[in-house]
Each structure stands twice: as structure tokens, then as C-alpha cells.
HTML snippet that shows the backbone in 3Dmol.js (N, CA, C, O; Angstrom):
<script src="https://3Dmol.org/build/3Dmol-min.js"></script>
<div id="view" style="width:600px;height:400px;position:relative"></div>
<script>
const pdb = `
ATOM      1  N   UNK A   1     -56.982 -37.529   4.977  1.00  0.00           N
ATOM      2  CA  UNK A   1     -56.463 -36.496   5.831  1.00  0.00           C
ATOM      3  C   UNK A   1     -55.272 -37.008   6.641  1.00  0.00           C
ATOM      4  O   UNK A   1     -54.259 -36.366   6.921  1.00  0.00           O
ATOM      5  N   UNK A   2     -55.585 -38.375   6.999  1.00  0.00           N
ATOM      6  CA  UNK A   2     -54.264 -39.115   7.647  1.00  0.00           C
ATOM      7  C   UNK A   2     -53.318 -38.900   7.081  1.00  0.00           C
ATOM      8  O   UNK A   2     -52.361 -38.466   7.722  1.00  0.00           O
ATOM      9  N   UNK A   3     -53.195 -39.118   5.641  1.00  0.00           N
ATOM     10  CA  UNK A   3     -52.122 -39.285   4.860  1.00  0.00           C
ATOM     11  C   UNK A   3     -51.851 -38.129   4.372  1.00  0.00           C
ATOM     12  O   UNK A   3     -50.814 -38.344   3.745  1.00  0.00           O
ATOM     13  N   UNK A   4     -52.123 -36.968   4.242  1.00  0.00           N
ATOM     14  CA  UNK A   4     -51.708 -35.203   4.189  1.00  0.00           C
ATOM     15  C   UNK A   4     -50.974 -35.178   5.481  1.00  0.00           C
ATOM     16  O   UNK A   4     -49.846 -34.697   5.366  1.00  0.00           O
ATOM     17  N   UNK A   5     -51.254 -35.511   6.522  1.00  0.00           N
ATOM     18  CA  UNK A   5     -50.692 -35.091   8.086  1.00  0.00           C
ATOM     19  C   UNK A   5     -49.441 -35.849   8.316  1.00  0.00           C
ATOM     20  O   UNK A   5     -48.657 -35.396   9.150  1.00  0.00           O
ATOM     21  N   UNK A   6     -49.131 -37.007   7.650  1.00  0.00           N
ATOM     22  CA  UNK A   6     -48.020 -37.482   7.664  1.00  0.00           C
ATOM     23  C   UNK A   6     -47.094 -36.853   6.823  1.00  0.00           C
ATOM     24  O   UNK A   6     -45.978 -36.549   7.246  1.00  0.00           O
ATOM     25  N   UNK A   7     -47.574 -36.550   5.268  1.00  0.00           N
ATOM     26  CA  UNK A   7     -46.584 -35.910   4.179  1.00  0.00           C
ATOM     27  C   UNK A   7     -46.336 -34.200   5.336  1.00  0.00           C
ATOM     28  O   UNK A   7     -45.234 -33.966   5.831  1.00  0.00           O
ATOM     29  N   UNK A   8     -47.591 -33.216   5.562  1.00  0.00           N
ATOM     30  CA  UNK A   8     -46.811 -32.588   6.144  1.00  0.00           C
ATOM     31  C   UNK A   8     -46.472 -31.998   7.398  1.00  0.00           C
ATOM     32  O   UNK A   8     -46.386 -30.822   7.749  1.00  0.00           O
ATOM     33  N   UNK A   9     -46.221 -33.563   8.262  1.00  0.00           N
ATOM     34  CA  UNK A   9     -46.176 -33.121   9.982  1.00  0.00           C
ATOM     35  C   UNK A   9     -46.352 -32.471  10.327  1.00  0.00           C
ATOM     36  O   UNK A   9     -45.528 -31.722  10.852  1.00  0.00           O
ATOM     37  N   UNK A  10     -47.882 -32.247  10.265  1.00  0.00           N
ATOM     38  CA  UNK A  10     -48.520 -32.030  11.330  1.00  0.00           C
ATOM     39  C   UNK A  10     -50.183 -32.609  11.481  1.00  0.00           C
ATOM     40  O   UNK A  10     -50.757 -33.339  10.672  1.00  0.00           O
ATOM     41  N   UNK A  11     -50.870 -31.923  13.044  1.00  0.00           N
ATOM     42  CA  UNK A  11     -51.853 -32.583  13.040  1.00  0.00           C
ATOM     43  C   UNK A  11     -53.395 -31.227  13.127  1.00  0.00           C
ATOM     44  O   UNK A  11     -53.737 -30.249  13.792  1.00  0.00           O
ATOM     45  N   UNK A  12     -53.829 -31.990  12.058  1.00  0.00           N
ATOM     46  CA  UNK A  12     -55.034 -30.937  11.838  1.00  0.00           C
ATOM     47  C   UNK A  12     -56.602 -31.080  13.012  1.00  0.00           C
ATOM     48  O   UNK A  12     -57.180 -32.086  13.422  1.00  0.00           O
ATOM     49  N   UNK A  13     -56.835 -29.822  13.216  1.00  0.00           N
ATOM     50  CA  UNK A  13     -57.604 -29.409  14.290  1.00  0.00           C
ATOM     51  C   UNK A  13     -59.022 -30.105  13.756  1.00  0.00           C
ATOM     52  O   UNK A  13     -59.235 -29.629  12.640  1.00  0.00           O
ATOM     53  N   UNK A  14     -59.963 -30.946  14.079  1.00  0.00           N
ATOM     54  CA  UNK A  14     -60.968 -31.598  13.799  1.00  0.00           C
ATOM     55  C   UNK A  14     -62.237 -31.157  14.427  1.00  0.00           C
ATOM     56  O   UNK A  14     -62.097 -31.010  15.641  1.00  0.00           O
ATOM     57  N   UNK A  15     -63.428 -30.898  13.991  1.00  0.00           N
ATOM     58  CA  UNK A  15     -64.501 -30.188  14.578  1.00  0.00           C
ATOM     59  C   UNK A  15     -65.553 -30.779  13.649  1.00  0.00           C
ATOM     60  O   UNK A  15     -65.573 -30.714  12.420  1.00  0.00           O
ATOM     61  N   UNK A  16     -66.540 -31.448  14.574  1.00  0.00           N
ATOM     62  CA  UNK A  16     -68.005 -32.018  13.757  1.00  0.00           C
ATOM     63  C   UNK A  16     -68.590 -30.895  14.049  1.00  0.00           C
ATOM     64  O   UNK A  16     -68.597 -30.243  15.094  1.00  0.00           O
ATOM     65  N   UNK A  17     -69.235 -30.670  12.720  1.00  0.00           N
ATOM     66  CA  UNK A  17     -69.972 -29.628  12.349  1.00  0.00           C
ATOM     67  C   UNK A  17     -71.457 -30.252  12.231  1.00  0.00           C
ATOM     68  O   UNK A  17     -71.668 -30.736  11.119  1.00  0.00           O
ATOM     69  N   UNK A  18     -72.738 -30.360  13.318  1.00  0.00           N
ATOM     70  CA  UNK A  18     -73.795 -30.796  13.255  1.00  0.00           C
ATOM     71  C   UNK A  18     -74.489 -30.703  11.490  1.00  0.00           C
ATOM     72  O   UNK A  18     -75.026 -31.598  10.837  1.00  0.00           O
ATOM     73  N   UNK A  19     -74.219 -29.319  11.128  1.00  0.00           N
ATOM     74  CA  UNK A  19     -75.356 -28.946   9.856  1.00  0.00           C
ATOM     75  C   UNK A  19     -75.132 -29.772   8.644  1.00  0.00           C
ATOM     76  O   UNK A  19     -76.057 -30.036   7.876  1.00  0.00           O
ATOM     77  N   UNK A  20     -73.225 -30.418   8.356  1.00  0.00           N
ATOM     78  CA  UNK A  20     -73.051 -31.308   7.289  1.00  0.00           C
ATOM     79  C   UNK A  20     -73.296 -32.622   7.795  1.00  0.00           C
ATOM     80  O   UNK A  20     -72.597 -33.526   7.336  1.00  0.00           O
ATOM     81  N   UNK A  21     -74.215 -32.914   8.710  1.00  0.00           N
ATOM     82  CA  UNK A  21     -74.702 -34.421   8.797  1.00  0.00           C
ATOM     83  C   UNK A  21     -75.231 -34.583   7.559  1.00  0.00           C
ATOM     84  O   UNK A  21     -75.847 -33.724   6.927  1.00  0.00           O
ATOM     85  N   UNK A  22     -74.964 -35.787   7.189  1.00  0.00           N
ATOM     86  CA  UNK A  22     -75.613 -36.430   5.430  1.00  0.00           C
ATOM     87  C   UNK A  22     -76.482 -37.451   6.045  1.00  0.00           C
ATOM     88  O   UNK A  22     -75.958 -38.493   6.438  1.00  0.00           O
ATOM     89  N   UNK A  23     -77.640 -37.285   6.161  1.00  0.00           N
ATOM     90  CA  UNK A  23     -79.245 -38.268   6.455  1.00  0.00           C
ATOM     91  C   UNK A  23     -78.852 -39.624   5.197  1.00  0.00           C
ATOM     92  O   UNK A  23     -78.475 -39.628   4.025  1.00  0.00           O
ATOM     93  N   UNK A  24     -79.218 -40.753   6.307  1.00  0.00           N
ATOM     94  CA  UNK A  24     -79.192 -41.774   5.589  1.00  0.00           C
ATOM     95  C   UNK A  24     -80.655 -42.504   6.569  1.00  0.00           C
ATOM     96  O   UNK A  24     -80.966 -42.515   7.760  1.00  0.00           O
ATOM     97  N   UNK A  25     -81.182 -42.983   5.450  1.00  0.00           N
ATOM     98  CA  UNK A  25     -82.364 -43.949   5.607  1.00  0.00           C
ATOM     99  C   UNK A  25     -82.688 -45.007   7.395  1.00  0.00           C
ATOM    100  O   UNK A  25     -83.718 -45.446   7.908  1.00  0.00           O
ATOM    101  N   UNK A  26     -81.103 -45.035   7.852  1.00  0.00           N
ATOM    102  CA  UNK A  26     -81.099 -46.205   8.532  1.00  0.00           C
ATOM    103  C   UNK A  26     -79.900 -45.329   9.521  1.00  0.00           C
ATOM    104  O   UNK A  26     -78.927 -44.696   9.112  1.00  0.00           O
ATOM    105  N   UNK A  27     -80.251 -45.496  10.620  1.00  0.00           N
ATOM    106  CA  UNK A  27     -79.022 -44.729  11.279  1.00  0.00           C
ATOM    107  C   UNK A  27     -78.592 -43.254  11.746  1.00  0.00           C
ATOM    108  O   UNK A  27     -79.164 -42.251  11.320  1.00  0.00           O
ATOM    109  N   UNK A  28     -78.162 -43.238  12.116  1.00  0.00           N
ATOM    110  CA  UNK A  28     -77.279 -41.644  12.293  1.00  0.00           C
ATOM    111  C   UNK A  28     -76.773 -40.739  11.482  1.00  0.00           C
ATOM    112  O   UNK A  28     -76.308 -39.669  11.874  1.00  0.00           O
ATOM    113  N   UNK A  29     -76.827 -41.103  10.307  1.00  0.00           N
ATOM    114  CA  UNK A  29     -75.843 -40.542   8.970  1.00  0.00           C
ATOM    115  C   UNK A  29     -74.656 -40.377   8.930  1.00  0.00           C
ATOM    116  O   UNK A  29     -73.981 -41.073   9.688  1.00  0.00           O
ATOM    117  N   UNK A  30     -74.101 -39.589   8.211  1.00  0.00           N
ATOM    118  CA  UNK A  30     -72.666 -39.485   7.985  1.00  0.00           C
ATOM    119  C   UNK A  30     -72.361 -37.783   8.471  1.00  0.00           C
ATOM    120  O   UNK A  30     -72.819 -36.728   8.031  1.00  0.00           O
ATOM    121  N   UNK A  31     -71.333 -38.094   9.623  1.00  0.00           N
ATOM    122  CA  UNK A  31     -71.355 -36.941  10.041  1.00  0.00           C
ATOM    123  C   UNK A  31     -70.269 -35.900   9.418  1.00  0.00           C
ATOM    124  O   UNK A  31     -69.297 -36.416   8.867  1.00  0.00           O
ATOM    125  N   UNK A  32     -70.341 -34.615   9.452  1.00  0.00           N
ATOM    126  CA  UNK A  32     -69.516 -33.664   8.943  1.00  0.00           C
ATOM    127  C   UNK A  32     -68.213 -33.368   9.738  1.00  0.00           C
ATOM    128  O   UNK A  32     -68.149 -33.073  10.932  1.00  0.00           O
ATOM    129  N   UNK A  33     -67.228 -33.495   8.891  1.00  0.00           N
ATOM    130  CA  UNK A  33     -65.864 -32.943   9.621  1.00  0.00           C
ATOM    131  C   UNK A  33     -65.432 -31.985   8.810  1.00  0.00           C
ATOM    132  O   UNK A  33     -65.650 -31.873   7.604  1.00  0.00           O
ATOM    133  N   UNK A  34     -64.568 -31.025   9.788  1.00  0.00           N
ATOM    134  CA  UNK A  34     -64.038 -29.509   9.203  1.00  0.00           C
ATOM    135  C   UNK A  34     -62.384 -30.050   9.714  1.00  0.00           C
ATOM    136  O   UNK A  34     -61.901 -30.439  10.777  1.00  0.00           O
ATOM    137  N   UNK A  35     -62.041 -29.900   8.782  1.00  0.00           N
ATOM    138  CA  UNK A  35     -60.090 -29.541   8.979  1.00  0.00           C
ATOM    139  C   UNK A  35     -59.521 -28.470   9.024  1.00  0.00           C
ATOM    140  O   UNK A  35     -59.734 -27.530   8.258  1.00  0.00           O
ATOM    141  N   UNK A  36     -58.621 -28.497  10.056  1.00  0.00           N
ATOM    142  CA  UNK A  36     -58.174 -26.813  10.000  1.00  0.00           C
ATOM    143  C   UNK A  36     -56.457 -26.902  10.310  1.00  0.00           C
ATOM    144  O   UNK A  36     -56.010 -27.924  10.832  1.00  0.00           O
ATOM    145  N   UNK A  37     -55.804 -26.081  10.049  1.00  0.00           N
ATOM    146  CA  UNK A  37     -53.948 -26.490  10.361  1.00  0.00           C
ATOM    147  C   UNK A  37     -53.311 -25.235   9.775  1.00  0.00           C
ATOM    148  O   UNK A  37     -53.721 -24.230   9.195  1.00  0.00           O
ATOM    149  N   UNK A  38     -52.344 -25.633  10.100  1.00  0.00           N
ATOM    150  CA  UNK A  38     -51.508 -24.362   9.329  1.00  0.00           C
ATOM    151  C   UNK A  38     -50.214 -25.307   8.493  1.00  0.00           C
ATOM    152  O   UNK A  38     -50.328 -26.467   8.891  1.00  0.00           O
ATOM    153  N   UNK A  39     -49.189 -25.209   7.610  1.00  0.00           N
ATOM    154  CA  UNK A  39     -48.347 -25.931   7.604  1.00  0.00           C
ATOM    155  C   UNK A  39     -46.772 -24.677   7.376  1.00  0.00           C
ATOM    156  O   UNK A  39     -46.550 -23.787   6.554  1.00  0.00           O
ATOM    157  N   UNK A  40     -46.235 -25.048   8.183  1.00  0.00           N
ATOM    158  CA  UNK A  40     -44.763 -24.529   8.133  1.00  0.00           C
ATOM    159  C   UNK A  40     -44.025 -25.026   7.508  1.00  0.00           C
ATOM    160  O   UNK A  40     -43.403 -24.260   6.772  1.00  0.00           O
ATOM    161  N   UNK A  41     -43.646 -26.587   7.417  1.00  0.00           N
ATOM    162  CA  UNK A  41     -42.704 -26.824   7.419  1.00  0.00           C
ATOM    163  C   UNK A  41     -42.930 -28.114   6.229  1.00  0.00           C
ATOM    164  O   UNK A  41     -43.984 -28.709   6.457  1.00  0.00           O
ATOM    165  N   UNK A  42     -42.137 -28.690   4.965  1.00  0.00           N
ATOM    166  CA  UNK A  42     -42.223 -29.806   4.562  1.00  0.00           C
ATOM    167  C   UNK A  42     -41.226 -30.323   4.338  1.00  0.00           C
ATOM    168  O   UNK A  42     -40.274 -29.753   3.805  1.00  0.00           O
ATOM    169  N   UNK A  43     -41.252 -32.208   4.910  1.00  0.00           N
ATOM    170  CA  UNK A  43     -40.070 -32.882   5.014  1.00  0.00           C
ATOM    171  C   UNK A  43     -38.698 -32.205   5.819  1.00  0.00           C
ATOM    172  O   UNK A  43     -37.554 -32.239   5.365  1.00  0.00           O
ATOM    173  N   UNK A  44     -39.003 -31.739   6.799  1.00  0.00           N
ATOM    174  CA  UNK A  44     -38.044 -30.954   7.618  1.00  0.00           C
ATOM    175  C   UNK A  44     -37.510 -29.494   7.142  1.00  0.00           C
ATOM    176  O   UNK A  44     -36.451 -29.147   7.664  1.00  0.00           O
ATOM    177  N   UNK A  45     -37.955 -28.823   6.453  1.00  0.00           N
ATOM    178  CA  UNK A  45     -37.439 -27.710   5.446  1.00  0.00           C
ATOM    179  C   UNK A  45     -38.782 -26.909   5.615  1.00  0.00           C
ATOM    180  O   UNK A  45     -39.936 -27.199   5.299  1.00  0.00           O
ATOM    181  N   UNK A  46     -38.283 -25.897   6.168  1.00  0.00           N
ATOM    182  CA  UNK A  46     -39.014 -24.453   6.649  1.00  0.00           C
ATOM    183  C   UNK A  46     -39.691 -23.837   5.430  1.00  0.00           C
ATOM    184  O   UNK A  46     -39.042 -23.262   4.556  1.00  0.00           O
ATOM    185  N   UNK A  47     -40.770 -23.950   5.404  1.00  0.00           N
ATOM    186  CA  UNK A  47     -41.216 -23.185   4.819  1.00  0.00           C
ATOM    187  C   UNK A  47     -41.414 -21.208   4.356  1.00  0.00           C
ATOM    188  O   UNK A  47     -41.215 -20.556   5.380  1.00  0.00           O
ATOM    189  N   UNK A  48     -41.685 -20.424   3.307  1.00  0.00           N
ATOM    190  CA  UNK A  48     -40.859 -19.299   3.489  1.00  0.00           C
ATOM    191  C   UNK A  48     -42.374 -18.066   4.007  1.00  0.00           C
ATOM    192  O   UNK A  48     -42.389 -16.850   4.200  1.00  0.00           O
ATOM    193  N   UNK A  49     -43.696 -19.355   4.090  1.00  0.00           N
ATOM    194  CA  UNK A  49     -44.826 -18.769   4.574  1.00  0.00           C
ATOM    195  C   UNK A  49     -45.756 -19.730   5.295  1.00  0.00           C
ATOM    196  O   UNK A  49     -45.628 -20.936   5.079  1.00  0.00           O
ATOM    197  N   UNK A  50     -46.603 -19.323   6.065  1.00  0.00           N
ATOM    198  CA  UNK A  50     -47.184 -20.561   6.552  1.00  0.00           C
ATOM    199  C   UNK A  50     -48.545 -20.246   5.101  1.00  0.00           C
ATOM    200  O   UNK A  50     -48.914 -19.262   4.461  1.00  0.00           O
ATOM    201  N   UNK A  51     -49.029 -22.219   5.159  1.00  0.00           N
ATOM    202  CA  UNK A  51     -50.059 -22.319   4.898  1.00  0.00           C
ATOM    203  C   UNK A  51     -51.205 -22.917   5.405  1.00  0.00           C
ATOM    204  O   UNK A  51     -51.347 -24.099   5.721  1.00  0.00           O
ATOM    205  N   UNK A  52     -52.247 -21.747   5.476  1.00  0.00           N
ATOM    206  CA  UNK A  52     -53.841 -22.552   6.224  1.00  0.00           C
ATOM    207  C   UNK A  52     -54.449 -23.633   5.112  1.00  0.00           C
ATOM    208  O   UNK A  52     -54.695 -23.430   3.923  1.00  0.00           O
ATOM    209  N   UNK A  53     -54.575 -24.590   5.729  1.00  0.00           N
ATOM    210  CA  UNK A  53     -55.484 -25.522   5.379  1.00  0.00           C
ATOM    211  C   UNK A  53     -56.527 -26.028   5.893  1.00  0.00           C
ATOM    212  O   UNK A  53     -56.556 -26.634   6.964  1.00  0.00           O
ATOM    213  N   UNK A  54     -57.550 -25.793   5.093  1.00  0.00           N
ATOM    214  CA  UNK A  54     -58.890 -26.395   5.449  1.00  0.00           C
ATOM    215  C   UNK A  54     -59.735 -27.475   4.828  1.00  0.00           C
ATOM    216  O   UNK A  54     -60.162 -27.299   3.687  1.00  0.00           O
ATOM    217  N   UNK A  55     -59.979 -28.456   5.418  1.00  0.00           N
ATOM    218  CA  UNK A  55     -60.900 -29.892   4.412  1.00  0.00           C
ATOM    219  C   UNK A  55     -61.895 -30.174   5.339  1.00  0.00           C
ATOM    220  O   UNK A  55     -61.965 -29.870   6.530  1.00  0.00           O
ATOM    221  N   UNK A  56     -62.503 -30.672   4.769  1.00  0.00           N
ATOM    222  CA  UNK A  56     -63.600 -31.545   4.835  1.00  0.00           C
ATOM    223  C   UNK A  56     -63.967 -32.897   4.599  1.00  0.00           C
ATOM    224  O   UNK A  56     -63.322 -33.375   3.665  1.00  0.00           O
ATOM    225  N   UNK A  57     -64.648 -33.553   5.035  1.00  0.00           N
ATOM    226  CA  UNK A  57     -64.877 -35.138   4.886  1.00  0.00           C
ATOM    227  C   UNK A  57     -65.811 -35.501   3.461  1.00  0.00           C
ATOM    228  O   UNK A  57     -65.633 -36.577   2.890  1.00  0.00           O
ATOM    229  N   UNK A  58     -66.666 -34.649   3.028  1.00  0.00           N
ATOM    230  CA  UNK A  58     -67.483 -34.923   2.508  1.00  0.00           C
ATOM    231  C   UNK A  58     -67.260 -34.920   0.713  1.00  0.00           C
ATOM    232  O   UNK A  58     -66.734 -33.993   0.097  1.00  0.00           O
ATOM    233  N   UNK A  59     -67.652 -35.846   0.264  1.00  0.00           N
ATOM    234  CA  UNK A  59     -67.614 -36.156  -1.272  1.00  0.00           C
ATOM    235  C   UNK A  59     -68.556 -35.461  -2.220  1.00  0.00           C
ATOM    236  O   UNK A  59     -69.179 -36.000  -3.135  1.00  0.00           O
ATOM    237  N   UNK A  60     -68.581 -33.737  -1.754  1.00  0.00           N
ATOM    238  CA  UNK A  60     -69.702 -32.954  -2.807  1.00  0.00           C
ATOM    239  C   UNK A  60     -70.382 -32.723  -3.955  1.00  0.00           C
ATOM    240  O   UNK A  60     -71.407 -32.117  -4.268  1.00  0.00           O
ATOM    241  N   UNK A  61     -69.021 -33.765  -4.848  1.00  0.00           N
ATOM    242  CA  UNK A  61     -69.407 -33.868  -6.258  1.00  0.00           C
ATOM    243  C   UNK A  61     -70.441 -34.883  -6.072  1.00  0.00           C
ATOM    244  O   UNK A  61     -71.363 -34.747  -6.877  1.00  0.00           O
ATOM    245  N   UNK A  62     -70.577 -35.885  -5.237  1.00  0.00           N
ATOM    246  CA  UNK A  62     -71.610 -37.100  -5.068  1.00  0.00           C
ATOM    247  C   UNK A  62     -73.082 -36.552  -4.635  1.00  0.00           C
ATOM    248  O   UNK A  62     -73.426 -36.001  -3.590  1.00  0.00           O
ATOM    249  N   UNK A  63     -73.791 -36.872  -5.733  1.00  0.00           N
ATOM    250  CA  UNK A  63     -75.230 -36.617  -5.217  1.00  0.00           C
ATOM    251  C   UNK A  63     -76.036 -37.507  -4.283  1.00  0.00           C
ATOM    252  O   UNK A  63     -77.254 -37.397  -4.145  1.00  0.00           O
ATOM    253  N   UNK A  64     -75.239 -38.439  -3.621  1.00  0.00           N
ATOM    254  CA  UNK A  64     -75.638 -39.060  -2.489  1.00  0.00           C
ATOM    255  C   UNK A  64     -75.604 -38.979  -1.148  1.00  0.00           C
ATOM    256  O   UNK A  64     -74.773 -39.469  -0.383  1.00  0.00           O
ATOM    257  N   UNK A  65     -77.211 -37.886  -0.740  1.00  0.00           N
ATOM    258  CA  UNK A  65     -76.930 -37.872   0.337  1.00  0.00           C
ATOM    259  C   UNK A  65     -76.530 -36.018   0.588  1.00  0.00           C
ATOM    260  O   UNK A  65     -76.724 -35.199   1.486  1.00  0.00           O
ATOM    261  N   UNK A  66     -75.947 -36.010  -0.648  1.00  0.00           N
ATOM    262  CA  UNK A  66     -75.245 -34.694  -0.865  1.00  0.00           C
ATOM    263  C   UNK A  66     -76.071 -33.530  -0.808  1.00  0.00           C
ATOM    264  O   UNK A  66     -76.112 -33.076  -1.951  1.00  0.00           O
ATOM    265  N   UNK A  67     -77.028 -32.540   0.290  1.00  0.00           N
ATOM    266  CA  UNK A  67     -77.910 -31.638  -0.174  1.00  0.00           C
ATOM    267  C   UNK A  67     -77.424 -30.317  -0.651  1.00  0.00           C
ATOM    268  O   UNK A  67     -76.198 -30.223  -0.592  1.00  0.00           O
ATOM    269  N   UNK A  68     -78.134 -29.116  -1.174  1.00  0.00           N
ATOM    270  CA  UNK A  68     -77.701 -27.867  -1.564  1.00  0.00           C
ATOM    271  C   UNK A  68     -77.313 -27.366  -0.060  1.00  0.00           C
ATOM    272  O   UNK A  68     -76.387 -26.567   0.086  1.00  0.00           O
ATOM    273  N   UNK A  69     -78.069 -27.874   1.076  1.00  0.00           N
ATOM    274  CA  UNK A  69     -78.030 -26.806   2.411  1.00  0.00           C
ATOM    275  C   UNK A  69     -76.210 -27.344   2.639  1.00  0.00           C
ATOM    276  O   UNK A  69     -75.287 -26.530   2.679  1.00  0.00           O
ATOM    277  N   UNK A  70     -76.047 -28.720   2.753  1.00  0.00           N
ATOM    278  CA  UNK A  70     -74.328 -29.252   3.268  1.00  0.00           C
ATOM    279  C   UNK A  70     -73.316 -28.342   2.506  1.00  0.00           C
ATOM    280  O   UNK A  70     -72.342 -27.912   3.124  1.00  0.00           O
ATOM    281  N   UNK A  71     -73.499 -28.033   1.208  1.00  0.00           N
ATOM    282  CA  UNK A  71     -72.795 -27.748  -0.084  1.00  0.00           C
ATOM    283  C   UNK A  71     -72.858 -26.099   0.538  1.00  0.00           C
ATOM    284  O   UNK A  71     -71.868 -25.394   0.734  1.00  0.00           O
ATOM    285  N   UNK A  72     -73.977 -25.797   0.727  1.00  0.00           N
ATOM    286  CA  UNK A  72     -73.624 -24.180   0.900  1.00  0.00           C
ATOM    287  C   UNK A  72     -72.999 -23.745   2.552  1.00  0.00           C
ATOM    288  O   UNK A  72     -72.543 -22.714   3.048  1.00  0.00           O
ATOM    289  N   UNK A  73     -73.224 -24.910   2.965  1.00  0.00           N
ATOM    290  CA  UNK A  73     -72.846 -24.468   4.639  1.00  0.00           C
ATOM    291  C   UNK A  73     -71.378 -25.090   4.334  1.00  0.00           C
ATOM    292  O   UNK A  73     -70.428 -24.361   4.620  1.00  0.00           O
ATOM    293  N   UNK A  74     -71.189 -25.959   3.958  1.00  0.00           N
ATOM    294  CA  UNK A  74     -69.590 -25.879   3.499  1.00  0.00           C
ATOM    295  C   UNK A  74     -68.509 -24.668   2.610  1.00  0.00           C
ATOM    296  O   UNK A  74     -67.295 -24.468   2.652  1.00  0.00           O
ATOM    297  N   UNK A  75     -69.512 -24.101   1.920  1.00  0.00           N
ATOM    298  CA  UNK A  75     -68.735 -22.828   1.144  1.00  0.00           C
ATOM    299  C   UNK A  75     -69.135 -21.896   1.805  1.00  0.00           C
ATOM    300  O   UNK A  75     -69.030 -20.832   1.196  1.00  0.00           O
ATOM    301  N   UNK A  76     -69.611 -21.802   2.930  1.00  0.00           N
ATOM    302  CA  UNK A  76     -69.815 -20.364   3.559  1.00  0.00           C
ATOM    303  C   UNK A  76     -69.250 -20.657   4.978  1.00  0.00           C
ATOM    304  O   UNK A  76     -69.440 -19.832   5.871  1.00  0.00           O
ATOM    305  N   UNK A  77     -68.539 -21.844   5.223  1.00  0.00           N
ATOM    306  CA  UNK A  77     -67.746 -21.942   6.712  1.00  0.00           C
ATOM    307  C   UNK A  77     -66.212 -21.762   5.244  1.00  0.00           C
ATOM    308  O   UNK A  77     -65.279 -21.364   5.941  1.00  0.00           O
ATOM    309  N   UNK A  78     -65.712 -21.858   3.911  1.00  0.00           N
ATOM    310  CA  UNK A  78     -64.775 -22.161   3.520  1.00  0.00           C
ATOM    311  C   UNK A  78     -64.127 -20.618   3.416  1.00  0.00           C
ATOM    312  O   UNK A  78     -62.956 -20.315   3.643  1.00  0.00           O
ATOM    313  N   UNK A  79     -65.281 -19.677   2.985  1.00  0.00           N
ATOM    314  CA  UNK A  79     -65.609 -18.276   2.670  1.00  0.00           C
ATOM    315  C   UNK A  79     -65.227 -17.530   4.093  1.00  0.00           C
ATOM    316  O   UNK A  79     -64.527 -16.534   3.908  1.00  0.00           O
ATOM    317  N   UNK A  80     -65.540 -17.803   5.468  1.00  0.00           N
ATOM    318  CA  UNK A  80     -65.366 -17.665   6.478  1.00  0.00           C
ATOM    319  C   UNK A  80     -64.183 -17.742   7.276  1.00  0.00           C
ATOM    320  O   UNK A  80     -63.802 -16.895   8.085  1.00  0.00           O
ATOM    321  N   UNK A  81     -63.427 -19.231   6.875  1.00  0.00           N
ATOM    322  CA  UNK A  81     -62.238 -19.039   7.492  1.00  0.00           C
ATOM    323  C   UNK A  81     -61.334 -18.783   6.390  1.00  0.00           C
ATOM    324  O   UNK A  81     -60.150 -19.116   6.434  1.00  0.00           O
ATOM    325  N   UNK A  82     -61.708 -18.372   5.698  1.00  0.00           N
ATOM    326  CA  UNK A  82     -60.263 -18.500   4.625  1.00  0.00           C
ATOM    327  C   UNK A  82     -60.056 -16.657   4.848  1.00  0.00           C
ATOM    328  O   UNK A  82     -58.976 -16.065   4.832  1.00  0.00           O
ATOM    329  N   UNK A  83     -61.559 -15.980   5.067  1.00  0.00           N
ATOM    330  CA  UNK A  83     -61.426 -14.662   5.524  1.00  0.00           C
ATOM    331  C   UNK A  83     -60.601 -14.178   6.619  1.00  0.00           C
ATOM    332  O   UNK A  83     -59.925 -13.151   6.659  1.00  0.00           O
ATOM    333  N   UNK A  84     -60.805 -15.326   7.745  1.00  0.00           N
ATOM    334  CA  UNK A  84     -59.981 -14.859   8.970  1.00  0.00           C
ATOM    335  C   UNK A  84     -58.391 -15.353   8.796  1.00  0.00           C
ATOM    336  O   UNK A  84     -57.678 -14.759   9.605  1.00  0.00           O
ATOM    337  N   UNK A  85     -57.908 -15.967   8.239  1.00  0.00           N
ATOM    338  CA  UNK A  85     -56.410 -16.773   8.115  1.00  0.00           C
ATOM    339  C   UNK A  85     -55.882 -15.128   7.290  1.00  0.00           C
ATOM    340  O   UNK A  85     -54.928 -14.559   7.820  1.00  0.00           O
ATOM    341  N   UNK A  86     -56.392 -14.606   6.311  1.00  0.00           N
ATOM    342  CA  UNK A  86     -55.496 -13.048   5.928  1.00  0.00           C
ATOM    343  C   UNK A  86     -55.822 -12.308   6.999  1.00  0.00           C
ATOM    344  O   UNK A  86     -54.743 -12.021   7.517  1.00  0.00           O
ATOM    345  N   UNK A  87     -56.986 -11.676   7.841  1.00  0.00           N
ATOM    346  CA  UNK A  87     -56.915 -10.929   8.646  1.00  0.00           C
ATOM    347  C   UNK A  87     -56.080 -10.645   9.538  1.00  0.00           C
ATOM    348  O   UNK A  87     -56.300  -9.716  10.316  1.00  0.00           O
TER     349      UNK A  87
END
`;
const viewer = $3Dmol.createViewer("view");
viewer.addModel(pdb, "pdb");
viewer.setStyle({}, {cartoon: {color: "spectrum"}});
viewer.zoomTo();
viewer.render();
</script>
């Protein structure tokens, strides 16, 4: 995500999301992050629309750690804001 925010200056809005905690055996787990931004502009050159972008921290294709509840609370916060960015 560091390295998206440098290619396109700017800095994305960060929010731990309690429900994509990934339980690990030993510890606190791995906690969930939501990305959120808009991008205007790339390499100094205006863009002719903005674009919302949204990520996440988590490696979903990995079945480690990975449950159905993280996977669906991730496509139903993705389903959610991607609804409000056209509204």
C-alpha cells in the first residue's frame, strides 16, 4: 500500500476493522486493515475522473488463518463502499 501511495500521491485513509482479525494460536492475530482514497492525479497529470480505491491487508486466496466469516465481511464492506463512491 506504501508503494501504490507513492506511484499515486496520495495518502490512503486506514481503519482496523475488528471482524477481519485472523486468530493465530499465540498472540493477538493479524489484524484487519481497510484502505480507502480517491486518486486524481498521476505523476503530476490530472486525471479526467477521480478514482476510489479500496484494499485491504489480507491475503484471501491463503487458507491460513483465512475464515469464510473475514472473506465475506470483506466482500460485503467492498459491496458497501463501492455502492456509496457512485451515489
Amino acid at each position: 500500500m506504501e508503494h501504490f501511495e507513492r506511484v499515486a500521491s496520495i495518502n490512503l485513509q486506514r481503519a482496523t476493522i475488528r471482524g477481519w482479525t485472523l486468530k493465530r494460536d499465540v498472540g493477538p492475530g493479524v489484524a484487519g486493515i481497510a484502505y480507502t482514497g480517491v486518486v486524481r492525479a498521476v505523476g503530476g497529470t490530472r486525471l479526467r475522473r477521480d478514482i476510489h480505491v479500496l484494499g485491504f491487508n489480507h491475503n484471501i486466496q491463503s487458507s491460513f488463518g483465512v475464515t469464510t466469516q473475514v472473506t465475506e465481511a470483506i466482500r460485503d464492506w467492498i459491496a458497501d463502499a463501492a455502492a456509496e463512491s457512485v451515489a
